[in-house]
C-alpha positions in Angstrom: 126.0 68.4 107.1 122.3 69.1 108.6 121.0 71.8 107.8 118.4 73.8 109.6 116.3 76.6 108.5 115.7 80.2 109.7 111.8 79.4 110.7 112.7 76.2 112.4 115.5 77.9 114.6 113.7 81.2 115.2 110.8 78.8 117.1 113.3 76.4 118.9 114.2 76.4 122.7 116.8 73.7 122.7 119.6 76.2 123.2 123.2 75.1 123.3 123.7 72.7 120.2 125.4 72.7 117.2 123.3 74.2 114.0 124.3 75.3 110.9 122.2 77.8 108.8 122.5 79.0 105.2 121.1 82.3 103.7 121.4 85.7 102.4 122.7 88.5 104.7 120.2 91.3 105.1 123.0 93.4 107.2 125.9 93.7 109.2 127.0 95.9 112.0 128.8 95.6 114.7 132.7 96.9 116.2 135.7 96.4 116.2 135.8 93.0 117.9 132.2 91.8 116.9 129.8 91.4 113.8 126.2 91.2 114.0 125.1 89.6 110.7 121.3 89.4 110.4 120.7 86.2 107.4 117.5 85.6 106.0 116.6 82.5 103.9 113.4 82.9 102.8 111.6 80.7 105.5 110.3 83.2 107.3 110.1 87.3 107.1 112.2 87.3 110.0 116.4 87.5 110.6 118.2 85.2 112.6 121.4 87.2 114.1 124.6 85.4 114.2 127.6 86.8 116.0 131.3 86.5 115.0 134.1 87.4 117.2 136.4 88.9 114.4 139.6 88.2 116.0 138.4 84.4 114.9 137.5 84.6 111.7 140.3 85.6 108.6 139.7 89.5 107.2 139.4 88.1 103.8 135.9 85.9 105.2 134.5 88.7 107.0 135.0 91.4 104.3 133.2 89.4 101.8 130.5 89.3 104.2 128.2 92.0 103.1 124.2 92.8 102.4 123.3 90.5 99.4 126.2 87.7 99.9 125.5 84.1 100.4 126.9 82.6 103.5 127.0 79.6 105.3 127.4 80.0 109.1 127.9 77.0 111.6 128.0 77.9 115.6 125.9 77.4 118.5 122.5 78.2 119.3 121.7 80.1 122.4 119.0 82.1 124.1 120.0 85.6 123.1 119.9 88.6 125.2 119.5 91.4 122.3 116.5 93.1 122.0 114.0 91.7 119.1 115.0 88.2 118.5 114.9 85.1 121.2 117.7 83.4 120.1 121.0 83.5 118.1 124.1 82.0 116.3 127.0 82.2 118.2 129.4 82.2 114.8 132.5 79.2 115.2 132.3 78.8 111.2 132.1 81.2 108.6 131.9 79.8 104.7 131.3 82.6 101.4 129.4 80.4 99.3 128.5 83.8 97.2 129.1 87.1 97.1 127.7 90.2 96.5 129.8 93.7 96.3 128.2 97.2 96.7 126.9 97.4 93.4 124.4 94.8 94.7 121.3 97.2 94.6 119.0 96.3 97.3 120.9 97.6 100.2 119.4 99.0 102.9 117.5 102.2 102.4 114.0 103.1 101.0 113.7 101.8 98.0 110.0 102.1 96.2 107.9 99.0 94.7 108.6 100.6 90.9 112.4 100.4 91.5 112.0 96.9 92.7 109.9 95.7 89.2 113.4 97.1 87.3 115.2 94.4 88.7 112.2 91.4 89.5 115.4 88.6 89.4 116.4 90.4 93.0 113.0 91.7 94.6 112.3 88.7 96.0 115.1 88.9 98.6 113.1 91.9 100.3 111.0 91.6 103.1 107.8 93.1 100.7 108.1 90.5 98.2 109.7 87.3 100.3 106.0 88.6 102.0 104.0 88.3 99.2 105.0 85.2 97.7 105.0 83.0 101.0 101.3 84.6 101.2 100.8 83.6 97.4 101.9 80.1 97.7 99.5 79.9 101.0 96.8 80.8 98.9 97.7 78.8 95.9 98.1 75.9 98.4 94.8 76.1 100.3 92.7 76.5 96.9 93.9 73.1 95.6 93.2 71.9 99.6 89.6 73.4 100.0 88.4 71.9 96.3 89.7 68.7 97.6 88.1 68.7 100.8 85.0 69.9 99.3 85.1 66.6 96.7 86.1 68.5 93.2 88.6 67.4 90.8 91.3 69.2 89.2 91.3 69.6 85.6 94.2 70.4 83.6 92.5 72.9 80.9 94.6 73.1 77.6 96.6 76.4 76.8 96.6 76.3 73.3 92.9 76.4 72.3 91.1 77.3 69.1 88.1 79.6 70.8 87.6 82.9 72.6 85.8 81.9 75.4 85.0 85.4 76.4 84.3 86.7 72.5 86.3 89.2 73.6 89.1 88.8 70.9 91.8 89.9 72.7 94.0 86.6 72.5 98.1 86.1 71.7 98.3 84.2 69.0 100.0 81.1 68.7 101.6 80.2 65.4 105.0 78.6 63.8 104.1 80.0 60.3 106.8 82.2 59.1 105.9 86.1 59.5 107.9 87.7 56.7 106.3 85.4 54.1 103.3 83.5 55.3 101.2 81.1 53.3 98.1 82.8 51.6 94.8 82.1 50.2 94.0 83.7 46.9 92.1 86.7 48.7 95.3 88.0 49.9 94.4 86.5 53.6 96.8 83.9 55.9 96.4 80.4 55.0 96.4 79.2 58.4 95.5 75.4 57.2 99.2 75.5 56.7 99.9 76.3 60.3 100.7 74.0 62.7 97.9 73.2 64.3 96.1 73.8 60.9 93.8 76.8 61.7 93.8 80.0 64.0 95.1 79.6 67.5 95.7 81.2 70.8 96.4 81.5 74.3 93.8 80.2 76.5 91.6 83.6 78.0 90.1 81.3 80.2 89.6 77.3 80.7 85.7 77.5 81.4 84.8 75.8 78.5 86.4 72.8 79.4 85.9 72.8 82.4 82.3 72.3 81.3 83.2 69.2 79.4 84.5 67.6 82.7 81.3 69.0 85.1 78.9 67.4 83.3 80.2 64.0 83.8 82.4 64.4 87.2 80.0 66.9 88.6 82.7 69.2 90.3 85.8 70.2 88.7 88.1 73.0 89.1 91.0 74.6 87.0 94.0 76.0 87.7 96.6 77.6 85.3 98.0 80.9 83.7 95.2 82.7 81.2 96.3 85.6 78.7 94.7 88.4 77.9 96.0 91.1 75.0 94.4 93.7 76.4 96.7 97.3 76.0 95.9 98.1 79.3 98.6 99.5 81.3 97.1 99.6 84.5 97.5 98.7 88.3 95.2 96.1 87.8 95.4 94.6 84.4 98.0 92.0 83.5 98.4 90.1 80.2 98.9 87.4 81.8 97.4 85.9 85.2 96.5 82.9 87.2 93.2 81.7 87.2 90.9 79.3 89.3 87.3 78.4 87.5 84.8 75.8 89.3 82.6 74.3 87.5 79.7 72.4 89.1 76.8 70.1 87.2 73.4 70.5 89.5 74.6 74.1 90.8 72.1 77.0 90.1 73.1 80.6 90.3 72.3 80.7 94.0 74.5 77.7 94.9 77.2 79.3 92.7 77.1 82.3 94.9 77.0 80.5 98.1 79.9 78.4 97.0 82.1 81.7 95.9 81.3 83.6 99.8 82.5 80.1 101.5 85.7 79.8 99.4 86.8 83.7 99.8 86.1 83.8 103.2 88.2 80.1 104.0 90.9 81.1 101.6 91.4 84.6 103.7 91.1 83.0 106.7 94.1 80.4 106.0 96.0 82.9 104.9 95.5 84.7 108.4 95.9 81.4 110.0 98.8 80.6 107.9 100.9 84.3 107.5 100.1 85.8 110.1 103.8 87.4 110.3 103.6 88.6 107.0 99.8 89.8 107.1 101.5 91.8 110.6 104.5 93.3 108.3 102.5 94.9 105.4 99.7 96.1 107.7 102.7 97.8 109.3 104.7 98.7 106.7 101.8 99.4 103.6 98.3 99.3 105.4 97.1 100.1 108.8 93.6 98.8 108.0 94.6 95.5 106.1 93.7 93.0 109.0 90.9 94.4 110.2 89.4 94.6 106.3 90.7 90.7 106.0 88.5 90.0 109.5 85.6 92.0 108.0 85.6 89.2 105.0 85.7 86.4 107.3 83.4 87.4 109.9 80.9 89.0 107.0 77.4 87.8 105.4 78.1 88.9 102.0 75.3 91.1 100.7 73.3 90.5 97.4 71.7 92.3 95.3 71.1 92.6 91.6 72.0 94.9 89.2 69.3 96.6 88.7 69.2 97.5 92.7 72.9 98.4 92.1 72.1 101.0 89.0 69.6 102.0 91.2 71.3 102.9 94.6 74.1 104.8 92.7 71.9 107.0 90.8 69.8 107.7 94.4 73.2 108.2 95.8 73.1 111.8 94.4 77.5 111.0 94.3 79.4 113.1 91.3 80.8 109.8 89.3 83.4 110.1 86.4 80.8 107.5 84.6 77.0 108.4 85.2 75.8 105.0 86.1 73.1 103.9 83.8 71.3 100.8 83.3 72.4 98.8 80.3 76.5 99.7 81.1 79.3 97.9 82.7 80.1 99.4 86.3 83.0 101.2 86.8 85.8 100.5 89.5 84.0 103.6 91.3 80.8 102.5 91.1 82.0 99.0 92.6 83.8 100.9 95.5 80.7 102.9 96.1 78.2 99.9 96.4 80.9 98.4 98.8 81.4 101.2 101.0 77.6 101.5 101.1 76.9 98.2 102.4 80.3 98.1 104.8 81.3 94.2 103.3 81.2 92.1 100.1 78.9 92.5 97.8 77.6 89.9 95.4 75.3 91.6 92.4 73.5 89.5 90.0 71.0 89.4 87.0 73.0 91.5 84.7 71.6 93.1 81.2 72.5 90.3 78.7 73.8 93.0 76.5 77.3 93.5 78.7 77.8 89.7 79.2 79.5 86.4 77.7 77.1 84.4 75.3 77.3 81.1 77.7 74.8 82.4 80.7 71.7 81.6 81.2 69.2 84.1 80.5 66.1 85.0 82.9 62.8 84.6 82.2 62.5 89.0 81.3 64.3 88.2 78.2 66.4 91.0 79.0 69.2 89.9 81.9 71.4 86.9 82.6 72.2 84.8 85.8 75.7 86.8 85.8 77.1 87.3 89.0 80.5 89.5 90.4 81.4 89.3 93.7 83.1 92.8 94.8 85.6 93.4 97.7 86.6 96.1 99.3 89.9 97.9 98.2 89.9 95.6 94.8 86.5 96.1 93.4 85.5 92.6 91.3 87.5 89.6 92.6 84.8 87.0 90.7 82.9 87.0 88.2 80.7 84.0 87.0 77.1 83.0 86.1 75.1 79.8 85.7 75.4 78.6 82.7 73.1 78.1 80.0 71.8 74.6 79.3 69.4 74.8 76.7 70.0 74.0 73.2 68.3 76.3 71.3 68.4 78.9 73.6 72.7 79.0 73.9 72.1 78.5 69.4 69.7 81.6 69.1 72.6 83.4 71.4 75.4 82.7 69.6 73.7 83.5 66.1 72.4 86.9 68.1 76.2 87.7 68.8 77.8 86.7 65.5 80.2 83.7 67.3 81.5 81.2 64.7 79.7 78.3 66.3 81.1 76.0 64.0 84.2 76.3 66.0 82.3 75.5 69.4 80.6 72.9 68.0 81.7 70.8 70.5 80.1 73.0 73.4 77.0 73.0 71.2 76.9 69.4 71.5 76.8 69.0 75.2 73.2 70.6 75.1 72.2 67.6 72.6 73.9 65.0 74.6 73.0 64.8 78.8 72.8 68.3 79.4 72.2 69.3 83.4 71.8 72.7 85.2 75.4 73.6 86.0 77.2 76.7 87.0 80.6 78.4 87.6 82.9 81.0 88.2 86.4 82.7 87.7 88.4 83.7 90.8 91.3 85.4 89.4 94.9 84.7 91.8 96.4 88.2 91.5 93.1 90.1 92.5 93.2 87.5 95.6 96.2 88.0 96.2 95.8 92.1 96.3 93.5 92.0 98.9 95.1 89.8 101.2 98.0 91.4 100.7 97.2 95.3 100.5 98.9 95.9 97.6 97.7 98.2 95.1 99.6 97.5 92.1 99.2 93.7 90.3 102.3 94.1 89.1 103.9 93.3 92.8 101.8 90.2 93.6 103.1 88.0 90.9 106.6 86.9 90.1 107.3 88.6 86.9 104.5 90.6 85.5 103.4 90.5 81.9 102.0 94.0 81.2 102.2 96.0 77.4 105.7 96.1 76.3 107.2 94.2 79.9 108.2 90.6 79.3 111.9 91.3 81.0 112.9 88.3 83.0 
């Protein structure tokens, strides 16, 4: 049996053959000699309609045939004359592969995005989410398509790793030792040489530091994998753990980090446009009047930079009554991010940040007192990358890591590239969910991946 899906047929003109489509049924309505069953496979956001004279099909068939069963339906295709569709499946054979009674809980009504994350193993089945993961995989897809077209290698960064890449220590340890009655040393503290691995380890935070290894004798690499972050923060924008893409690039200084990090946004959001168009057209609909024309903004944009210091500056001239005073020397805030973006009306890349608020591993300036940091902000999601050349020198990345109290026996390793061929080199950390929020319109993280890891959530 051929079988033909619901994008395929939705877009054909040869009417009058033979087709048979298999799906989910979204709704039926009808009378009492017809049914209207709209089926939905995942293909595409839209329905195709199928009719069924019922005087040819057996009761038993066309009672199972409710929202949330599984059917198989094989009839002719013809040019339809309904309103909203331009062609449909006149029904000859009507097969329950599953079905699905009225306790089925996505039937149709309003149902809100925090009902839906109760019951993740179904959400996919609704328009919002079917949405968001075809515009996902887009994205996922055209990542791995633009590094290859743009000559960089994929590297496949370990998960289990013995550093804190960030020094942020908030990593999920990985262990098999056995926690009612681990080994310990004579001070009373967790022998860990008896662990499997035979010292401390955790889930990767990020894969930057191996990403180095391969830049500086590939030149260009990328990664692409889940990162973990313990972080107790329960919050629309925070997720324990996430998808992450990291370039890496010998030769690159921070201005050809930034001008790599505006091309990739702005041709990732344009294949998504050029790519899910339909779904882009249902959440600006349905969730966002203003998502497309914020998405065309990106494209059609020059991002604008600035550095912090012009940032600090522009927020406390703005005279605005922020939660957090801005201040030079402290992080910005979400608001302050919104502000600077709203003030230039597109992205905004900032660089040259204190070296007090940032990672141990970029490259300080010549004032002794910032970094070649850099975040690129968006509108409606505030930081979508953050990244920084890196720094090269020997002595300089040894005095830092003494300054901030980092094992560096551990790192070794990363010391050791300084010694050995080191090169100017630079990167960044483009994090999948944040992507996928603005593209989408979204404004929880938890609805733009699969099944969200957040404090206390690991259902499903």
């Amino acid at each position: 049996m051929i079988k033909t899906n619901v994008k395929e047929l939705l877009a054909s003109t040869e009417y009058d053959r033979e087709v048979t489509i298999q799906g989910w049924v979204r709704t039926k309505r009808g009378s009492k000699q017809v049914a209207f069953i709209a089926i939905n496979d995942g293909s595409i956001i839209h329905n195709i309609q199928a009719v069924a004279a019922l005087d040819a099909f057996p009761e038993e068939i066309m009672k199972n045939v409710t929202t949330g069963a599984c059917i198989s339906v094989k009839g002719t295709l013809v040019k339809s004359l309904g309103k909203g569709q331009t062609v449909e499946i006149q029904a000859k054979e009507i097969t329950i592969l599953g079905t699905a009674d009225e306790t089925f809980p996505i039937q149709k009504k309003d149902i809100t995005l925090e009902f839906l994350r109760e019951v993740a193993h179904l959400r996919p089945r609704t328009n919002t989410l079917g949405a968001i993961m075809r515009v996902r995989h887009a994205l996922s897809y055209g990542i791995h398509k633009y590094f290859n077209d743009h000559g960089f290698y994929n590297l496949h960064s370990p998960i289990i790793t013995g550093s804190d890449a960030e020094g942020a220590g908030e990593m999920f340890r990985v262990t098999t030792l056995d926690l009612n009655n681990p080994p310990k040393n004579e001070d009373g503290s967790i022998n860990y040489k008896e662990d499997f691995f035979g010292k401390e380890t955790n889930l990767t935070v990020s894969g930057q530091l191996e990403g180095e290894i391969a830049a500086l004798a590939l030149s260009k690499v990328y990664t692409f994998g889940p990162t973990f972050r313990a972080e107790n923060s329960n919050t629309p924008r925070h997720l324990a753990e996430f998808w992450m893409i990291e370039p890496e690039m010998a030769f690159y200084d921070i201005h050809d980090n930034m001008d790599l990090a505006e091309d990739l946004l702005k041709y990732l959001v344009k294949y998504a446009m050029d790519n899910c168009m339909d779904d882009l057209q249902f959440l600006n609909n349905l969730y966002d009047k203003e998502l497309l024309n914020r998405l065309n903004n990106v494209v059609s944009s020059t991002f604008k930079r600035i550095t912090y210091t012009e940032g600090v500056d522009i927020l406390i001239a703005s005279k605005k009554s922020f939660e957090y005073k801005p201040e030079w020397g402290k992080d910005l805030q979400k608001e302050h991010e919104n502000y600077l973006v709203e003030h230039f009306k597109c992205p905004v890349i900032i660089t040259d940040y204190p070296k007090i608020i940032k990672a141990f591993y970029m490259k300080q300036n010549e004032d002794g007192k910032t970094v070649r940091a850099m975040d690129v902000l968006f509108p409606y999601v505030g930081e979508i990358i953050g990244g920084s050349q890196r720094e090269e020198n020997y002595d300089r990345l040894l005095e830092r890591i003494r300054e901030m109290g980092l094992p560096e026996k551990e790192i070794w390793w990363y010391l050791d590239l300084r010694k050995f061929g080191t090169a100017p080199h630079s990167g960044f950390g483009l994090g999948l969910e944040r992507l996928v929020l603005l593209v989408t319109g979204m404004t929880n993280i938890r609805d733009v991946i699969p099944f969200p890891r957040t404090p206390k959530n690991a259902e499903f």
